[in-house]
PyMOL commands that place a pseudoatom at each C-alpha (Angstrom):
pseudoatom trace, name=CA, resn=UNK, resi=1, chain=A, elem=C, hetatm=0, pos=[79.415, 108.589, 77.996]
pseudoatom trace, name=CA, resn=UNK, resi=2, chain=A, elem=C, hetatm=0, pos=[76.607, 107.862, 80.088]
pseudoatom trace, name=CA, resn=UNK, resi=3, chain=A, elem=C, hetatm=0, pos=[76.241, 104.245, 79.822]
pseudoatom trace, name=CA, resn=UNK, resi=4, chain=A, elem=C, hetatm=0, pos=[80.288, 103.955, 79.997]
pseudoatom trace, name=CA, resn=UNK, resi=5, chain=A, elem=C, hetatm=0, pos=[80.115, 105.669, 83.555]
pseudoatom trace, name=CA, resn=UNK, resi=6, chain=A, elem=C, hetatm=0, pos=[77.327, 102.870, 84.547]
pseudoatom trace, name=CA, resn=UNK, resi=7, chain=A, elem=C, hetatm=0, pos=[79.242, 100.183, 83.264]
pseudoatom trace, name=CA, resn=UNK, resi=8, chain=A, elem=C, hetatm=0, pos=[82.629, 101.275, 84.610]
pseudoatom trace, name=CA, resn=UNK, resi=9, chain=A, elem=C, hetatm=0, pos=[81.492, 101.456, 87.892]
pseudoatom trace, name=CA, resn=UNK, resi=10, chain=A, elem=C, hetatm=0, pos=[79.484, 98.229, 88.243]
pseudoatom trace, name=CA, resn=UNK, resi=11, chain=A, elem=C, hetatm=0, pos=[82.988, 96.856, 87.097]
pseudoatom trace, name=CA, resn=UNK, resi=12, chain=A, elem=C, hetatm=0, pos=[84.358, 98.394, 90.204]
pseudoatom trace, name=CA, resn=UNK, resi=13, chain=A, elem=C, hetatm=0, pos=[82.014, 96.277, 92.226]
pseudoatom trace, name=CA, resn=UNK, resi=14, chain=A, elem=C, hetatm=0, pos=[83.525, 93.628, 91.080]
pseudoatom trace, name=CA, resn=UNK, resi=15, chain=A, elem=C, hetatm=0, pos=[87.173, 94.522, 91.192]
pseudoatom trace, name=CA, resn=UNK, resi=16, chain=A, elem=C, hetatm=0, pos=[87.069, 96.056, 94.950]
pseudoatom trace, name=CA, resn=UNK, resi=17, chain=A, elem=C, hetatm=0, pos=[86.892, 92.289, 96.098]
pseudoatom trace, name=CA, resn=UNK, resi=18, chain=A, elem=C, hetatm=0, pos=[89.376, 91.189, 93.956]
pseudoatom trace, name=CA, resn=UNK, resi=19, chain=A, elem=C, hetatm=0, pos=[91.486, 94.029, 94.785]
pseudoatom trace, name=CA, resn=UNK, resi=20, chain=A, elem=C, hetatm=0, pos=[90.858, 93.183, 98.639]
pseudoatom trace, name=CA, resn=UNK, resi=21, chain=A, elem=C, hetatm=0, pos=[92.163, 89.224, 98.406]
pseudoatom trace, name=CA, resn=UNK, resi=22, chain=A, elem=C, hetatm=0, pos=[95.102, 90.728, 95.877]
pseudoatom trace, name=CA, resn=UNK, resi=23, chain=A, elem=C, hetatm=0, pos=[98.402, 90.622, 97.408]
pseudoatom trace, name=CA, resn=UNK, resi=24, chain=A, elem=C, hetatm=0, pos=[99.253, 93.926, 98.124]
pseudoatom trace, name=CA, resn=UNK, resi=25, chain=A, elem=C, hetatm=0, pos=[102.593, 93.377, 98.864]
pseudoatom trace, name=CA, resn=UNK, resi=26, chain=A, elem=C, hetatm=0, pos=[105.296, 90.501, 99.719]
pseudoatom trace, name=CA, resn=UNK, resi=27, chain=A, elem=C, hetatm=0, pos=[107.078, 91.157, 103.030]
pseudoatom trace, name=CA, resn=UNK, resi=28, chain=A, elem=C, hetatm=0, pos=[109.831, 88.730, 105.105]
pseudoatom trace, name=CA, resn=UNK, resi=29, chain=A, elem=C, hetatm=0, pos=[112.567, 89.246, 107.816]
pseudoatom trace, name=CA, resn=UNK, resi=30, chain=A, elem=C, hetatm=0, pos=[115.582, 89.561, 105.821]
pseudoatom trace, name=CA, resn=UNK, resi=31, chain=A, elem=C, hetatm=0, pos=[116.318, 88.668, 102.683]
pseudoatom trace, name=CA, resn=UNK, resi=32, chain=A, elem=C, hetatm=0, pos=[117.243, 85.114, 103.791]
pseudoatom trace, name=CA, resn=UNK, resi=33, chain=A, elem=C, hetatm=0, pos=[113.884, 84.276, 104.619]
pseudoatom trace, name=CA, resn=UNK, resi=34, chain=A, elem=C, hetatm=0, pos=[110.934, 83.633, 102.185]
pseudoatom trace, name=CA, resn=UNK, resi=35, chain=A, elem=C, hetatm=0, pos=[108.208, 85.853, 102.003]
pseudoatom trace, name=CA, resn=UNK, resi=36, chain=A, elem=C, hetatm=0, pos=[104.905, 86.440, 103.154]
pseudoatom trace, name=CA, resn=UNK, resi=37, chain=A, elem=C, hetatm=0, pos=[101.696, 87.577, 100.719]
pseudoatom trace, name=CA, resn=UNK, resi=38, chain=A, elem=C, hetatm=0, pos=[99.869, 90.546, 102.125]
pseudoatom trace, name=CA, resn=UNK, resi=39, chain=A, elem=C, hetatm=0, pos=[96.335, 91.554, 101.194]
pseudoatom trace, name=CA, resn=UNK, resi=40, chain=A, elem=C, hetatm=0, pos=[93.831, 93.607, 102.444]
pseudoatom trace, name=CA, resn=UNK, resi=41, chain=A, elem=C, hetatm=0, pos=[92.145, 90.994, 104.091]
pseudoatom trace, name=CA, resn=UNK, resi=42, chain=A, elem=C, hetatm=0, pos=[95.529, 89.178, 105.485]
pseudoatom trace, name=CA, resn=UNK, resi=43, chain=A, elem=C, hetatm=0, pos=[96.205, 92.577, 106.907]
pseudoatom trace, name=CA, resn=UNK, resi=44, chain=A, elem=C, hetatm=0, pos=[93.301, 93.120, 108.206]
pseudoatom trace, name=CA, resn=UNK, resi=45, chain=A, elem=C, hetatm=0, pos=[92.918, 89.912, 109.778]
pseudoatom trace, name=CA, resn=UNK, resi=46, chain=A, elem=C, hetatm=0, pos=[96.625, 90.624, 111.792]
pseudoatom trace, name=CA, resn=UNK, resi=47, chain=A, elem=C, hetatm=0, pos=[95.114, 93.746, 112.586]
pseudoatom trace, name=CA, resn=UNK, resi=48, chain=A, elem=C, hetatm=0, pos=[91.931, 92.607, 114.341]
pseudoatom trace, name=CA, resn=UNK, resi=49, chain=A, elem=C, hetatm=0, pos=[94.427, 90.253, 116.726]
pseudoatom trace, name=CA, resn=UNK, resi=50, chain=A, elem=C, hetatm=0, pos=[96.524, 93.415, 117.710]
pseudoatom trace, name=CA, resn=UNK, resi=51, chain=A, elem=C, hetatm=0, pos=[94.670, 96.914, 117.815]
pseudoatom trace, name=CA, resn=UNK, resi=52, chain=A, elem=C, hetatm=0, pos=[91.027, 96.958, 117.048]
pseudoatom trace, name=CA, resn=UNK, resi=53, chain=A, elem=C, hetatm=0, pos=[90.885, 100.784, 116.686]
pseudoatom trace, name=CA, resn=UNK, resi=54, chain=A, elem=C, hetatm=0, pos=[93.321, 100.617, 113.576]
pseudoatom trace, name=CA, resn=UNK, resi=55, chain=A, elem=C, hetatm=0, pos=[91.927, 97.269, 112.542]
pseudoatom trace, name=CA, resn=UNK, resi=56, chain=A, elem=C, hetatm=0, pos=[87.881, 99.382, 111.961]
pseudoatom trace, name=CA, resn=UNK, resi=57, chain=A, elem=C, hetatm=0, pos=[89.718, 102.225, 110.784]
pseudoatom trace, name=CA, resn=UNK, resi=58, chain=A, elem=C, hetatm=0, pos=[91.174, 100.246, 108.249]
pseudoatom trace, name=CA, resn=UNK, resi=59, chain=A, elem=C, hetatm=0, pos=[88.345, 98.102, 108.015]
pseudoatom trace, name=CA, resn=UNK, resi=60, chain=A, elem=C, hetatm=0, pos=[86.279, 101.488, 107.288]
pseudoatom trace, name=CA, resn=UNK, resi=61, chain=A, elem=C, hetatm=0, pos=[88.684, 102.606, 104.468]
pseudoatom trace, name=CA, resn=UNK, resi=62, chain=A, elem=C, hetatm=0, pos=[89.584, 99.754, 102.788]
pseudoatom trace, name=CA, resn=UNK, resi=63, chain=A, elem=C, hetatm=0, pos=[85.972, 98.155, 102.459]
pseudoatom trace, name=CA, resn=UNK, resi=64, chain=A, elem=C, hetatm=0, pos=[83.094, 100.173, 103.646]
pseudoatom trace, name=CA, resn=UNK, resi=65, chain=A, elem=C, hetatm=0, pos=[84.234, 103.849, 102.112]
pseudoatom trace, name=CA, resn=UNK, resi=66, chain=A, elem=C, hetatm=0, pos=[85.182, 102.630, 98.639]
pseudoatom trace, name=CA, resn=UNK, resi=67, chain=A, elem=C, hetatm=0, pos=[82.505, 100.468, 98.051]
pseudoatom trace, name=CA, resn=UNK, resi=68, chain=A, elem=C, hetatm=0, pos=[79.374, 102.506, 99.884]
pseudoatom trace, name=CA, resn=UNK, resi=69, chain=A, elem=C, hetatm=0, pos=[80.630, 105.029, 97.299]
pseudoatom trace, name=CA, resn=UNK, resi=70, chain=A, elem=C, hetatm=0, pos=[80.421, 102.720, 94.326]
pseudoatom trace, name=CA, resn=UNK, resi=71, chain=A, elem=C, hetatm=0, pos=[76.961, 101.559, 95.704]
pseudoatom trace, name=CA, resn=UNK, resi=72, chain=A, elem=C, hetatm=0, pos=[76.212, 105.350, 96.263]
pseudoatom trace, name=CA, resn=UNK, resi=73, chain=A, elem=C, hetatm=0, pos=[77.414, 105.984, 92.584]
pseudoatom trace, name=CA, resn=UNK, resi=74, chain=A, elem=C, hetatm=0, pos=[74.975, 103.666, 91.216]
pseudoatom trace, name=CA, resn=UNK, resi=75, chain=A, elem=C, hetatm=0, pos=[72.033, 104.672, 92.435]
pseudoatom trace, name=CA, resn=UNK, resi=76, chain=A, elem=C, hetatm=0, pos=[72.545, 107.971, 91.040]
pseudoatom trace, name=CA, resn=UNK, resi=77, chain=A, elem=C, hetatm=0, pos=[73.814, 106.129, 87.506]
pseudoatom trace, name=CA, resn=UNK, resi=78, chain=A, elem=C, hetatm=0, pos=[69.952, 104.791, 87.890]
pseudoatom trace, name=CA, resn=UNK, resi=79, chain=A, elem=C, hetatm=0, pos=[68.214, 107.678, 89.094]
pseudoatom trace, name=CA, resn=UNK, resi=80, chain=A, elem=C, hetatm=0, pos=[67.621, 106.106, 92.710]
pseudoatom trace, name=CA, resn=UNK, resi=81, chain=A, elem=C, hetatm=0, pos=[69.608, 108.133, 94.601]
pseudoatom trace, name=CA, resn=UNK, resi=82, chain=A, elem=C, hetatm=0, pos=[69.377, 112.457, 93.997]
pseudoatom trace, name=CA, resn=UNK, resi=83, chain=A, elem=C, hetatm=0, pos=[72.513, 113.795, 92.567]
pseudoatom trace, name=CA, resn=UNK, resi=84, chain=A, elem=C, hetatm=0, pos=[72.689, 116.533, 95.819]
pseudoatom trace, name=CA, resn=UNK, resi=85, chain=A, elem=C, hetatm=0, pos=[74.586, 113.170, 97.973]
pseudoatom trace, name=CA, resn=UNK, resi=86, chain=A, elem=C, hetatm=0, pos=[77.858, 113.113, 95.053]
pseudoatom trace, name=CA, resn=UNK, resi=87, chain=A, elem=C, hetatm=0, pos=[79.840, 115.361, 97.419]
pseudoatom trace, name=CA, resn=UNK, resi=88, chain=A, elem=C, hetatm=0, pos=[78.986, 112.781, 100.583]
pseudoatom trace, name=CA, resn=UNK, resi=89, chain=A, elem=C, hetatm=0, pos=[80.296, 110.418, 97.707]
pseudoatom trace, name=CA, resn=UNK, resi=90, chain=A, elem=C, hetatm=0, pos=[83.074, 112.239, 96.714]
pseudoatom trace, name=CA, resn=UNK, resi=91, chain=A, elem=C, hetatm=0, pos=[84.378, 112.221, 100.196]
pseudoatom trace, name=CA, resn=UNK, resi=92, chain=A, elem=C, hetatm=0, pos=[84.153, 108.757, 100.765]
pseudoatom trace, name=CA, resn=UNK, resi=93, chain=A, elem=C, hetatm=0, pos=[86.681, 108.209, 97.665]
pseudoatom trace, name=CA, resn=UNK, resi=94, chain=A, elem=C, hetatm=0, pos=[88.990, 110.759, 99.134]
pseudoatom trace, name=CA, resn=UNK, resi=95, chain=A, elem=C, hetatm=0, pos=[88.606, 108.663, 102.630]
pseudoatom trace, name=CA, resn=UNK, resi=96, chain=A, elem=C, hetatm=0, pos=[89.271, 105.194, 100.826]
pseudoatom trace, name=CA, resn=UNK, resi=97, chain=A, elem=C, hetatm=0, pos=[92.400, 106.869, 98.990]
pseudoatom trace, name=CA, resn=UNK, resi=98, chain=A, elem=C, hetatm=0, pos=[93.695, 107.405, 102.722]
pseudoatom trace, name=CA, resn=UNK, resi=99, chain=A, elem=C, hetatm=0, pos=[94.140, 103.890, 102.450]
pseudoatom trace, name=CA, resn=UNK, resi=100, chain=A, elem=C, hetatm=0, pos=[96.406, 103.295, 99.650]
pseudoatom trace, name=CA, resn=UNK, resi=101, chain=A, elem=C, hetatm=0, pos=[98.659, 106.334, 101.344]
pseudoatom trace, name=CA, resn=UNK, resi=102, chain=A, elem=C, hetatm=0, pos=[98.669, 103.859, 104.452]
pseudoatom trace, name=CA, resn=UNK, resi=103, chain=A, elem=C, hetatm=0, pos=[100.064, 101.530, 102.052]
pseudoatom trace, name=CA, resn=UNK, resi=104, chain=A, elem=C, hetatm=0, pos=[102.742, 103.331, 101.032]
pseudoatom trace, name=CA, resn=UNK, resi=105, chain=A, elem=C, hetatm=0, pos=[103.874, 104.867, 104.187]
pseudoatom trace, name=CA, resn=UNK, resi=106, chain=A, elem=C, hetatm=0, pos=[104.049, 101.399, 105.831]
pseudoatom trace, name=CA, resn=UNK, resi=107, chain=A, elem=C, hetatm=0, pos=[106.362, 100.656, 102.656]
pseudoatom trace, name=CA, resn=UNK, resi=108, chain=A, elem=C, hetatm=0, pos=[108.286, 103.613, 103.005]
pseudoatom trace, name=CA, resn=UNK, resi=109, chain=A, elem=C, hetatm=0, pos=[108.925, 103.102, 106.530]
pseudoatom trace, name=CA, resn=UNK, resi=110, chain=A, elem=C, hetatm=0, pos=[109.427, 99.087, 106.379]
pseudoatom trace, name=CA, resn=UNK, resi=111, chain=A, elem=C, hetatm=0, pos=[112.541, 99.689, 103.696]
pseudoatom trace, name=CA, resn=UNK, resi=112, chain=A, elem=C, hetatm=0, pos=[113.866, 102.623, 105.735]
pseudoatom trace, name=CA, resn=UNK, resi=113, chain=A, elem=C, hetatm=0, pos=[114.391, 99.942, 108.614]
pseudoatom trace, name=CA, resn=UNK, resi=114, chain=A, elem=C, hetatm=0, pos=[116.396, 97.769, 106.538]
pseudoatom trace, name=CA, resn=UNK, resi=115, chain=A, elem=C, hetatm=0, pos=[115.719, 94.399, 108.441]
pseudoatom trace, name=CA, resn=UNK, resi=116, chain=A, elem=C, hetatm=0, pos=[112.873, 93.575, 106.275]
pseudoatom trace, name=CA, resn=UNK, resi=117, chain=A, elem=C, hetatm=0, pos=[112.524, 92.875, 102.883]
pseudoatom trace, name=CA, resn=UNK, resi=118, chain=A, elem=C, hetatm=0, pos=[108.936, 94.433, 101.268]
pseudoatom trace, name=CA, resn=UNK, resi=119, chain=A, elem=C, hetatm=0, pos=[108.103, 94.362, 97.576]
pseudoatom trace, name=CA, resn=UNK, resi=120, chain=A, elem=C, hetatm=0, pos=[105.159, 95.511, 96.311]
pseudoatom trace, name=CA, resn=UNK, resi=121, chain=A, elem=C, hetatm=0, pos=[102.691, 92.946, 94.654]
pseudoatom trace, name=CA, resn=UNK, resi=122, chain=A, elem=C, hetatm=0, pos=[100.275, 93.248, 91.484]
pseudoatom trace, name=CA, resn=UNK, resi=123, chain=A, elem=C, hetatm=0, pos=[96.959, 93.737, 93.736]
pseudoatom trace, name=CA, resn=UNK, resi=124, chain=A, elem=C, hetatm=0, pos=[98.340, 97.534, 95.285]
pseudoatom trace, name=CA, resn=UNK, resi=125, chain=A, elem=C, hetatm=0, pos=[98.322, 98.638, 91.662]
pseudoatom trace, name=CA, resn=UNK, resi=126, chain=A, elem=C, hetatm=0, pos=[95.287, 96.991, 91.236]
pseudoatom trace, name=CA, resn=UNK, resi=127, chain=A, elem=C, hetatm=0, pos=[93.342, 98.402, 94.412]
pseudoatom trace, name=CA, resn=UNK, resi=128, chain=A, elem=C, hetatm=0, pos=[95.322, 101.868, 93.808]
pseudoatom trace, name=CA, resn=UNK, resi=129, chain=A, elem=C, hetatm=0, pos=[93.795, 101.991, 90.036]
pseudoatom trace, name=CA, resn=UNK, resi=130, chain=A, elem=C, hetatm=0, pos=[90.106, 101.008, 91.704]
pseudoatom trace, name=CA, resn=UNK, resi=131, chain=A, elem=C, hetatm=0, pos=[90.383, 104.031, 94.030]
pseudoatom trace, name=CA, resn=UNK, resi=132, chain=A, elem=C, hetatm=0, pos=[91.827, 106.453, 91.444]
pseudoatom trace, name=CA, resn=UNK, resi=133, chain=A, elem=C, hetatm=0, pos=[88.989, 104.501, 88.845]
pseudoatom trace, name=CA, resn=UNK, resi=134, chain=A, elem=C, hetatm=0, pos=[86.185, 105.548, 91.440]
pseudoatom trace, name=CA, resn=UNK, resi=135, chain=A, elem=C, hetatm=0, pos=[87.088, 109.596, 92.275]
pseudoatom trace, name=CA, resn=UNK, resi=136, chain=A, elem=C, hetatm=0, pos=[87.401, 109.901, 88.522]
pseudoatom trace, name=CA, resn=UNK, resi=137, chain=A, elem=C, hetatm=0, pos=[83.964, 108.318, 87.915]
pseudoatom trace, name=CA, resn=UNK, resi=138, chain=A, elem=C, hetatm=0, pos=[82.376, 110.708, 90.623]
pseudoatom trace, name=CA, resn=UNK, resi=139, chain=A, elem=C, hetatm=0, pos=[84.343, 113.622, 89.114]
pseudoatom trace, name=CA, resn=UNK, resi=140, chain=A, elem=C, hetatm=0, pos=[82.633, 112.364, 85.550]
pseudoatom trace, name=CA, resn=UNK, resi=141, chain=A, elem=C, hetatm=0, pos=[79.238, 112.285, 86.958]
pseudoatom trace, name=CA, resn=UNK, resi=142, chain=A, elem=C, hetatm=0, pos=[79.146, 115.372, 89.051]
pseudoatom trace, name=CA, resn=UNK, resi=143, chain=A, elem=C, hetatm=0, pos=[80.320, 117.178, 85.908]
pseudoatom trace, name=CA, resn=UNK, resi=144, chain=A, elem=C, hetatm=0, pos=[77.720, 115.442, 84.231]
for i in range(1, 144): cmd.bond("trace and resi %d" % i, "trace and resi %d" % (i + 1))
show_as sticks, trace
zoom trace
């Protein structure tokens, strides 16, 4: 159980990046018009032109929270890092799951306007499952 934590969150170093160049979702104007690949990074990038507040608050969710906690998570896994910062940790995964609600409610709202046409694309199950992967991992090893 112990080694499985370990190795299932070093995988989630590796799929955070992936997850963040994943298209999160295909969006157009109409359904005339073809459409548009979303990521994290694509988004991001839009949002750094238009509002820098949202654009680090994103920045902070998407990137820094989930992965500072998988670093975080580590450290513990190795005994570099004393078990009493997990609920700093924990936080951080509730923080990047903020995020994927973002997401959603963009989605939501997007279809509810009925000028655009959204569909949702393979990477926001895959960065979805990362976030979800990580608060169960930090669950595991505080129980642990």
């Amino acid at each position: 159980m112990k080694t499985a934590l370990k190795i299932s969150n070093l995988a989630l170093l590796i799929l955070f990046p992936i997850a963040w160049f994943a298209p999160l979702l295909r969006a157009g104007l109409l359904p005339l018009f073809g459409l548009n690949e979303v990521s994290v990074v694509t988004g991001l990038q839009s949002l750094w032109d238009t509002d820098i507040a949202l654009a680090l608050l994103v920045t902070f969710l998407a990137i820094f929270a989930p992965y500072l906690k998988t670093i975080g998570l580590a450290l513990i896994h190795f005994g570099l890092l004393r078990r009493k910062v997990l609920p700093v940790l924990e936080f951080l995964g509730k923080l990047a799951m903020a995020d994927v609600f973002l997401i959603a409610l963009y989605v939501v709202i997007i279809k509810g306007v009925g000028y655009a046409t959204i569909e949702t694309a393979w990477g926001l199950y895959l960065f979805s499952g990362a976030i979800l992967a990580s608060i169960v991992i930090s669950y595991l090893t505080a129980k642990r």
